[in-house]
BALOBA-1460 file (C-alpha; in Angstrom, 3 decimals):
// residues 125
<rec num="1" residu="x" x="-6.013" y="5.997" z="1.902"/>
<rec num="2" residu="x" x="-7.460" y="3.279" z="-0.127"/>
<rec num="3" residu="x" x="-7.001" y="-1.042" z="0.525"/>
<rec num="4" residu="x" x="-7.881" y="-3.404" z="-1.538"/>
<rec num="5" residu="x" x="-8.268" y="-7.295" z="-1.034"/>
<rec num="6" residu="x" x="-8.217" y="-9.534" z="-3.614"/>
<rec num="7" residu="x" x="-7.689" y="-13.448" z="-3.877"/>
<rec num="8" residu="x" x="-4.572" y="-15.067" z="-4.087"/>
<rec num="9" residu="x" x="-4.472" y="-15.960" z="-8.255"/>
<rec num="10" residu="x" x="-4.799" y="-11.819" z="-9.132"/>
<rec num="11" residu="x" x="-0.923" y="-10.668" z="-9.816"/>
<rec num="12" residu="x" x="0.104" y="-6.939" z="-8.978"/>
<rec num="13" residu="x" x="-0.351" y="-5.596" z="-11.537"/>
<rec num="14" residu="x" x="-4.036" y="-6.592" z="-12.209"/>
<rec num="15" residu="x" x="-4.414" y="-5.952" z="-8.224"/>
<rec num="16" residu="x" x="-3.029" y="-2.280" z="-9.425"/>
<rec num="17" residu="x" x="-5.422" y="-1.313" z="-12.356"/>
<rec num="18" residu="x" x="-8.547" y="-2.459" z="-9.390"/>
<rec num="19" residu="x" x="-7.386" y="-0.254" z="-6.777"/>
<rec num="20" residu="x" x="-5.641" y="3.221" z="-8.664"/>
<rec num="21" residu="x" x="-8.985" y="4.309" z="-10.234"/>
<rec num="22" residu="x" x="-10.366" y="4.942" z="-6.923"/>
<rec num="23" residu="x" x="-6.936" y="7.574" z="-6.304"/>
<rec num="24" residu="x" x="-9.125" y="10.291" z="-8.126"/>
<rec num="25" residu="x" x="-12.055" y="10.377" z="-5.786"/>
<rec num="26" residu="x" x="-9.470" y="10.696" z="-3.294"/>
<rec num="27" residu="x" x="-8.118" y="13.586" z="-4.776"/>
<rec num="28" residu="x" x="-10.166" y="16.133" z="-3.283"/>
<rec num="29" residu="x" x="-9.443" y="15.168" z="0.030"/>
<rec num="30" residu="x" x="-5.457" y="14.372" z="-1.301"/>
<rec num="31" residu="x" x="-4.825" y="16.991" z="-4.289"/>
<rec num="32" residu="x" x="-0.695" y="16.465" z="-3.154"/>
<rec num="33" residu="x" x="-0.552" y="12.822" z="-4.284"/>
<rec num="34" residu="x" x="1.139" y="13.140" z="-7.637"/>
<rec num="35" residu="x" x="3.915" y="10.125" z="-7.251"/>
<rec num="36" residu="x" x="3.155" y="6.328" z="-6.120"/>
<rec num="37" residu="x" x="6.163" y="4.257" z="-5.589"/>
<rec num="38" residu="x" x="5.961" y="0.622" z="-6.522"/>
<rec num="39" residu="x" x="8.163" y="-2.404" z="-6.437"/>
<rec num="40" residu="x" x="9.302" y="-4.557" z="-9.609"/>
<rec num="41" residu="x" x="5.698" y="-6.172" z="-9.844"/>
<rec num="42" residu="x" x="4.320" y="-3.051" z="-10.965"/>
<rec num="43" residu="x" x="6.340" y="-2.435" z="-14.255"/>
<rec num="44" residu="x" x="5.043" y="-2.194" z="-17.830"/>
<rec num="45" residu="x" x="1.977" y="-0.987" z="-18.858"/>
<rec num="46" residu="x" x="0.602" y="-0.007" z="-15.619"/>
<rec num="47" residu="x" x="3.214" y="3.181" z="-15.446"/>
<rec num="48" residu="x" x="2.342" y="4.403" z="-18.886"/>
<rec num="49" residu="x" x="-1.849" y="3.975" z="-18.089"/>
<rec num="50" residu="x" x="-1.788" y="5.677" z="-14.441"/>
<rec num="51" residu="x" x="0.342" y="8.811" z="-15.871"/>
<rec num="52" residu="x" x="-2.349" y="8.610" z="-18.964"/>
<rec num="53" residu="x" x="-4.966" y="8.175" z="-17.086"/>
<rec num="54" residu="x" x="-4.609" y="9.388" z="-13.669"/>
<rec num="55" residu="x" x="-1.705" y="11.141" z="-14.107"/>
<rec num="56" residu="x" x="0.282" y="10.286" z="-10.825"/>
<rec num="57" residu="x" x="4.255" y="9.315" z="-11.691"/>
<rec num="58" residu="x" x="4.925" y="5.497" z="-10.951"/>
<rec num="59" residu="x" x="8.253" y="5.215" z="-9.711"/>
<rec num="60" residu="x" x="9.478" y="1.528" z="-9.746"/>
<rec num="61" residu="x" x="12.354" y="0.541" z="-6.888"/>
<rec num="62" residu="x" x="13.594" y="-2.207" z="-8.092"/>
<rec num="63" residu="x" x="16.770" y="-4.471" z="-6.441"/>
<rec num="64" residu="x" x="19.186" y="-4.689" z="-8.546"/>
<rec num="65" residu="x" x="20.551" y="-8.636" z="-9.297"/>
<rec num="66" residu="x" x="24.155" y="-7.897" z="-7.833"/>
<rec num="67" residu="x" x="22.938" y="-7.393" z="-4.286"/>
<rec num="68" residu="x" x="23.408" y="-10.293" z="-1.779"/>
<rec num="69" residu="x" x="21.624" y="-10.370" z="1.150"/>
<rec num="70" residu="x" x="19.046" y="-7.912" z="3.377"/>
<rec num="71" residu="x" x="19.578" y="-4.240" z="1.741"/>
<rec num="72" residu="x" x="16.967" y="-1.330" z="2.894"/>
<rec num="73" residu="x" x="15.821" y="-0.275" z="-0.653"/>
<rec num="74" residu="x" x="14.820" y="3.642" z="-0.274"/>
<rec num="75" residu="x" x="11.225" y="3.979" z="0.193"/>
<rec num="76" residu="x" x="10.268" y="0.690" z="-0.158"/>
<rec num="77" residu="x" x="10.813" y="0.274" z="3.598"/>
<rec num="78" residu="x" x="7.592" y="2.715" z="4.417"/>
<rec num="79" residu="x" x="4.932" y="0.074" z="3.115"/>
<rec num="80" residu="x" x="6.761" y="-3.151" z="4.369"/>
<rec num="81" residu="x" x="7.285" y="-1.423" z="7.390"/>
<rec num="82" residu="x" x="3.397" y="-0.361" z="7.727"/>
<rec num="83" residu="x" x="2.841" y="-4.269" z="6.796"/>
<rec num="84" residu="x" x="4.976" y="-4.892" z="9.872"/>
<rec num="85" residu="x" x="2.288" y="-3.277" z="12.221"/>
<rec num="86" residu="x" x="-0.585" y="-5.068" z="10.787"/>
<rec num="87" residu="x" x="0.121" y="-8.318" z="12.615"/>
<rec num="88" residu="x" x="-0.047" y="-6.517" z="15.988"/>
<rec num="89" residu="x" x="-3.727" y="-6.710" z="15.795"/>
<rec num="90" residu="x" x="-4.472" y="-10.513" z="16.896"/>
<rec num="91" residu="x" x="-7.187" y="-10.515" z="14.645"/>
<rec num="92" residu="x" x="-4.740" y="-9.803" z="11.411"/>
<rec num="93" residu="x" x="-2.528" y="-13.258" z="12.990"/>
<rec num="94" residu="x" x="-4.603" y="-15.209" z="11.243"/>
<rec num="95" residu="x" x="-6.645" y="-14.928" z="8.202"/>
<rec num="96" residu="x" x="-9.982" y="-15.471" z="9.525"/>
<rec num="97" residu="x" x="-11.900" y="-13.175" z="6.996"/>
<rec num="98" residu="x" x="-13.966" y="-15.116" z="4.621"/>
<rec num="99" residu="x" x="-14.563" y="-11.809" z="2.231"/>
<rec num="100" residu="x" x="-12.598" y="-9.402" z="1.056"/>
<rec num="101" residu="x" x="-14.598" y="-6.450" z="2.521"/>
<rec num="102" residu="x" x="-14.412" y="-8.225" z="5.999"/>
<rec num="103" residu="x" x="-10.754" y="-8.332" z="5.724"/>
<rec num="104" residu="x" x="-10.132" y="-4.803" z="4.441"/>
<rec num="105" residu="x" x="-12.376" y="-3.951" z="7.135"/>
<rec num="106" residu="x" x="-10.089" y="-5.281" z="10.145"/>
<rec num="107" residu="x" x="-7.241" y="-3.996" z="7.926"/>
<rec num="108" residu="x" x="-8.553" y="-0.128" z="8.613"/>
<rec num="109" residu="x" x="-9.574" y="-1.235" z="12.066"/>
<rec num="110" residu="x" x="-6.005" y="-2.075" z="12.674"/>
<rec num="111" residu="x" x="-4.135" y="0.792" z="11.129"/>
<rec num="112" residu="x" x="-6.481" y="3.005" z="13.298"/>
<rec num="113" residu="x" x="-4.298" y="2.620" z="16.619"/>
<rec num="114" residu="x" x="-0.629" y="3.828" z="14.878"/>
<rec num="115" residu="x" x="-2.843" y="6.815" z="12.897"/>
<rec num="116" residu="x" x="-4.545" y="8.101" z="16.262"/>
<rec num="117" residu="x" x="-1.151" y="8.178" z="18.449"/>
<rec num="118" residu="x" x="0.841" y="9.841" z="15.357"/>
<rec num="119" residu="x" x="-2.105" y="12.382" z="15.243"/>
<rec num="120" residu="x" x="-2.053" y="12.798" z="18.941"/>
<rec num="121" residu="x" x="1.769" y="13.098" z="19.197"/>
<rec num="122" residu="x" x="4.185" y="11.990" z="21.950"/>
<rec num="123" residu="x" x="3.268" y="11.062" z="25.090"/>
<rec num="124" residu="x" x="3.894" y="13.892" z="27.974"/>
<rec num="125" residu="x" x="6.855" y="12.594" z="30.217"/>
């Protein structure tokens, strides 16, 4: 729906207040996106500003201190799955991009091939 790049010194939550203002143009083409869930980077007043502003619910899933070890956290597996995937494309191995538009550029180009096949369905046996 939307990427953004940014350089390594921007935190998440700067990253956050770049990228959600360009939710509403999506809006026509998305009118059911009312909730974005976000991991613990994404707390304060980002949540209060993007149900102000853009009014879409911020839900933060955050691990809890008592937890050793790997634990699926609900819905937080979705993106780092989907960041899983990226890597398949050789290009994405490496960070070759030298701008940020380059690299969000490969980063559609790459997402394309697990879009098209769940658009097309599964494969006849």
């Amino acid at each position: 729906m939307t990427i953004y790049v940014s350089a390594g010194d921007v935190t998440d939550r700067q990253a956050a207040t770049d990228m959600l203002p360009d939710l509403p143009d999506l809006a026509d083409r998305f009118p059911t996106i009312t909730n974005v869930w976000a991991d613990g980077g994404y707390t304060g007043t980002l949540i209060t500003w993007a149900l102000a502003v853009l009014y879409l619910a911020v839900t933060v899933i955050k691990r809890t201190d008592d937890i050793t070890g790997f634990v699926v956290l609900p819905r937080r597996w979705c993106v780092e799955r989907s960041f899983a995937w990226l890597p398949r494309s050789r290009r994405l191995i490496r960070d070759y991009e030298r701008r940020p538009d380059s690299s969000e550029a490969m980063i559609r180009w790459s997402m394309t091939m697990p879009m098209i096949r769940r658009l097309a369905g599964p494969r006849p046996a």
